[in-house]
C-alpha positions in Angstrom: 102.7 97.4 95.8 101.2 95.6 92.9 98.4 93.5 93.0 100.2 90.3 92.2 102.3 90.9 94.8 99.4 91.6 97.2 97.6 88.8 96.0 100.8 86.7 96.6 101.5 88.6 100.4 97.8 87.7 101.3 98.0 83.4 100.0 101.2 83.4 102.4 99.6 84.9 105.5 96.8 82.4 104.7 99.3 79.8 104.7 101.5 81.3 108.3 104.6 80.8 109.5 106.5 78.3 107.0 108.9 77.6 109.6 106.1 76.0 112.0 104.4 74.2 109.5 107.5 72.1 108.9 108.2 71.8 112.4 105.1 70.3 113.1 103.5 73.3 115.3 100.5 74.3 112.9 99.5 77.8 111.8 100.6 80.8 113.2 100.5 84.4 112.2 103.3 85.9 110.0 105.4 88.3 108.3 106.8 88.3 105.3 110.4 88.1 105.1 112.3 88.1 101.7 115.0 85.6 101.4 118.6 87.0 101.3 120.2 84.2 99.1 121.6 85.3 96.0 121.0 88.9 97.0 123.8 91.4 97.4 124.4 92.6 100.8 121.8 94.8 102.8 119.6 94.1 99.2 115.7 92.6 99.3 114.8 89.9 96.7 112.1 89.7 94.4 108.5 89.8 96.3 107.8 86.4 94.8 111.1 84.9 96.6 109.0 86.1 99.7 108.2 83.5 103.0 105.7 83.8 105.4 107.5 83.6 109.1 105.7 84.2 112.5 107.7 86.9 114.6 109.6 84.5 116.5 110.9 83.0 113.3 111.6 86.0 111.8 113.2 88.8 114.5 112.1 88.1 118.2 113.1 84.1 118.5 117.0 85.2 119.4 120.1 82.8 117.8 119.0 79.6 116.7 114.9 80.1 116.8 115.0 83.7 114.4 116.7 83.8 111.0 117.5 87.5 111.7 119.4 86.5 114.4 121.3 84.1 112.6 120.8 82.5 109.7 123.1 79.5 109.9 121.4 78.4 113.1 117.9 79.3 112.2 118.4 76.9 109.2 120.1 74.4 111.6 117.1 74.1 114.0 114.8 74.1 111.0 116.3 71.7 108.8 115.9 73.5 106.2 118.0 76.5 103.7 115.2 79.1 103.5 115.6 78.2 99.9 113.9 75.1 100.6 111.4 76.7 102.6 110.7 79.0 100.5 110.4 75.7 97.7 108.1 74.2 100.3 105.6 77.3 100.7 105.4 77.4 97.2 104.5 73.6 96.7 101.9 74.1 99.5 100.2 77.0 97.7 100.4 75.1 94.6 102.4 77.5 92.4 
């Protein structure tokens, strides 16, 4: 791991779970998760197209509360591509 993208791991677990921020709930604790748009199949993007998602949100939430679980509903129940999450982390940490 370089140190830019350690810097950049450590401002998103500062921030926490994208997911809950736009749904209202505050911080919470999370993982990174690398967003799978525009990536080939079973491939991880760029660390800087990276989102910070609590475990719910990212593998233990089930179909329509974890983007592992699916990401059409996940983004449903959101309202949100993780595209534009990831957009919105990004304005938040002012990059």
């Amino acid at each position: 791991m370089t140190k830019d993208e350690r810097k950049h791991y450590d401002r998103i677990s500062q921030l926490g779970c994208i997911a809950c921020h736009v749904l209202g709930f505050g911080y919470s604790p999370c993982e990174i998760h690398h967003i799978r748009t525009g990536t080939g199949a079973g491939r991880k993007s760029h660390w800087s197209k990276a989102v910070g998602l609590c475990p719910n949100h990212h593998r233990n939430g089930g179909v329509g509360v974890a983007i592992h679980s699916g990401i059409r509903s996940f983004e449903s129940a959101i309202g949100m591509t993780e595209v534009e999450l990831l957009a919105k982390q990004l304005e938040l940490l002012g990059d």
